[in-house]
C-alpha atoms as one frame of an Amber mdcrd trajectory, in Angstrom:
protein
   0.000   0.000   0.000   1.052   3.670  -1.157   0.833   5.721   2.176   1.864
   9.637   1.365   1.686  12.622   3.934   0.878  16.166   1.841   3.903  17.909
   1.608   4.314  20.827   4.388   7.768  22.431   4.878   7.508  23.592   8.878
  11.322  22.942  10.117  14.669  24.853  10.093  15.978  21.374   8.645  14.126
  21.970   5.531  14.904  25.757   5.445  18.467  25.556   5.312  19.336  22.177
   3.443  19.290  24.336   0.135  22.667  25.392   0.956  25.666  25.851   3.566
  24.762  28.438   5.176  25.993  29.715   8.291  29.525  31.306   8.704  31.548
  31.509  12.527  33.106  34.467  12.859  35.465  33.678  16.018  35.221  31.183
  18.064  34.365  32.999  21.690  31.037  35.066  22.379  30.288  37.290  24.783
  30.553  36.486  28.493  26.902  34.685  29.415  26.303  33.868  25.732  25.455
  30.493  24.367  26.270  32.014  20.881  26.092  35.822  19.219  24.494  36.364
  15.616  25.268  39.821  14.572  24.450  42.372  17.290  22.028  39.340  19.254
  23.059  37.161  22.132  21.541  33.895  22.377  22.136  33.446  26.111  23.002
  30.239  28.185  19.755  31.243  30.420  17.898  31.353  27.354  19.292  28.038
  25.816  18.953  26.031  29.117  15.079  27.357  29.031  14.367  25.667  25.591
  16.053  22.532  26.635  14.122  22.585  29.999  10.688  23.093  28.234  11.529
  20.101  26.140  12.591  17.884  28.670   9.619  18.505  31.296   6.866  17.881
  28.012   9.190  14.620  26.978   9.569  13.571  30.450   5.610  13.879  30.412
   5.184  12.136  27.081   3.866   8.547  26.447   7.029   7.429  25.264   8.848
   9.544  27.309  11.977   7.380  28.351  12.521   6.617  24.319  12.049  10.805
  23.839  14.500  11.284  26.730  17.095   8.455  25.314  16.684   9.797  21.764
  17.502  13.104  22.544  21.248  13.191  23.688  22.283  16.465  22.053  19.196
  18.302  22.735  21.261  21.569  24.000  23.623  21.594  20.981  20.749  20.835
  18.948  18.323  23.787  20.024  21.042  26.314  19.810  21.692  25.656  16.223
  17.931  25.895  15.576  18.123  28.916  17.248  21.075  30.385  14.998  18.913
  29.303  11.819  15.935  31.138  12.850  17.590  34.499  13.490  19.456  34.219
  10.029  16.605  33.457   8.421  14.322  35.975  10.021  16.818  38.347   9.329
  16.327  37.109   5.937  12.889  37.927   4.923  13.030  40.826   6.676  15.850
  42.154   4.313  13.367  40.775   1.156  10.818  42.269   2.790   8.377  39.165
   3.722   6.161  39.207   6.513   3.841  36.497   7.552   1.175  37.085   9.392
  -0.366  35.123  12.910  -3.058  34.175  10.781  -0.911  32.411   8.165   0.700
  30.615  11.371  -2.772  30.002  12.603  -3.811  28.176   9.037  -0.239  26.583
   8.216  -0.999  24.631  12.071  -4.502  23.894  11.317  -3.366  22.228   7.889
  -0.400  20.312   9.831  -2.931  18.977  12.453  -5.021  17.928   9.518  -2.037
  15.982   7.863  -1.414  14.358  10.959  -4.389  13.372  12.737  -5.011  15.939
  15.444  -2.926  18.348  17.716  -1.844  16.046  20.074  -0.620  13.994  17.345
   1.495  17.355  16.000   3.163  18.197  19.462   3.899  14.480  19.732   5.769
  14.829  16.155   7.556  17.947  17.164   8.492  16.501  20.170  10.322  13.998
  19.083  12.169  16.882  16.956  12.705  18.526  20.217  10.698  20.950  19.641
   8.118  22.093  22.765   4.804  22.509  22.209   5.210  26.160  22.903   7.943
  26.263  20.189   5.565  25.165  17.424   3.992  28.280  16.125   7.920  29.812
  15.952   9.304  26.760  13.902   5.686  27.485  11.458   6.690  30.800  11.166
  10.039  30.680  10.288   9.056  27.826   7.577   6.303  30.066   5.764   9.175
  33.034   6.162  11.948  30.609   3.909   8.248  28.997   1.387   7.410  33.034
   0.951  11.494  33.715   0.203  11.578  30.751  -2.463   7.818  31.987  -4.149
   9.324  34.929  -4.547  13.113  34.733  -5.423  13.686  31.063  -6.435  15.379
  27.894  -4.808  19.034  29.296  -5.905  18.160  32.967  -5.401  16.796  32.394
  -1.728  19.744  30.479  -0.821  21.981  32.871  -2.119  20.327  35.318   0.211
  20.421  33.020   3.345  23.904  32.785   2.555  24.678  35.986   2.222  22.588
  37.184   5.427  24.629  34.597   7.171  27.647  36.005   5.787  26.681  39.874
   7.408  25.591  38.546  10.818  28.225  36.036  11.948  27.625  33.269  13.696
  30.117  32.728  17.172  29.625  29.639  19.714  30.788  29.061  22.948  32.842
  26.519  22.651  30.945  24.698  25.290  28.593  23.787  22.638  31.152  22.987
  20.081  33.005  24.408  17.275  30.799  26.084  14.285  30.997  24.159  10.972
  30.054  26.563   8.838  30.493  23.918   5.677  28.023  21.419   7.196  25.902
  24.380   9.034  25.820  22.973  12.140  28.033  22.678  15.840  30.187  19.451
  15.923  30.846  17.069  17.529  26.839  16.643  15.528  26.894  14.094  13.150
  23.970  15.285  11.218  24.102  18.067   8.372  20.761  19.578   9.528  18.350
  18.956  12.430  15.978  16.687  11.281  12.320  17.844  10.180   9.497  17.736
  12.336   7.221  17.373   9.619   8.642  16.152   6.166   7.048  14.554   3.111
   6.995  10.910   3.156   6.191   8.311   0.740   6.464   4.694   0.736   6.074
   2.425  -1.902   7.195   0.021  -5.260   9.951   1.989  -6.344
């Protein structure tokens, strides 16, 4: 049996595999900072709340223990989401997109529609490690990279992420690694990207 999920691009994953995009500049932020991009501090307080929020709705989860095992890098993780939402924000507001809290509104009914409900939705971000209260941001940031490719083009957008990137800097305590600006990401990560929290699937006869 053919089972396909509508396609819906909602994660930083998807928004940035178009392209390396992210450039360090330095290897020591400010004093308190979990990272700096451009003139913004990401803060450790700020990190360790993300991770927190994460934790307490995994630890309260039905599979919670899997969610918790699964999970290892969650503070490296969330602070490279982080970074890819500010450059991309930055972004669109450069090319002058907006997106509305309506559009956010619609773009969750439609996932919750894909996937059978919201609990079913926080459940899938979840296991992204992504809070339930972190939803509508990851949504946003999505429709902001969608609205930058209607409007510019796969190559052209990237070229612009790249290039915003470029004029913001990226620098990470080195407690969460050294930037990789190549693969985009904070190693000692093994992965590229962070992986979606909602993707297209299909399975199938090839």
């Amino acid at each position: 049996m053919i089972r396909r999920r509508t396609a819906l691009v909602v994660s930083a994953a998807g928004l940035l595999a178009v392209a390396p995009l992210l450039t360090a500049c330095g290897s020591t932020p400010h004093p308190g900072a979990a990272a700096v991009v451009g003139k913004e501090r990401i803060t450790v307080a700020q990190l360790q709340g993300r991770v927190d929020d994460v934790r307490e709705a995994q630890r309260s989860a039905p599979q919670g223990a899997q969610l918790l095992a699964a999970s290892g890098r969650l503070g490296q993780d969330t602070l490279v989401r982080l970074i890819q939402y500010r450059v991309i924000e930055k972004a669109g507001e450069d090319s002058g997109v907006e997106v509305t809290r309506r559009e956010v509104q619609e773009r969750r009914a439609q996932v919750e529609r894909m996937l059978g409900g919201a609990q079913a939705v926080e459940a899938r971000f979840l296991a992204a490690g992504i809070a339930p209260d972190g939803i509508d941001q990851e949504l946003r940031v999505g429709l902001i990279r969608s609205k930058l490719e209607d409007a510019l083009g796969k190559d052209r957008a990237g070229e612009v992420l790249r290039k915003t990137s470029d004029s913001l800097g990226v620098q990470v305590n080195p407690r969460y690694g050294t930037w990789d600006a190549k693969r985009g990401t904070a190693r000692p990560a093994q992965e590229p990207w962070l992986r979606p929290a909602v993707q297209d699937e299909q399975a199938g006869p090839a």
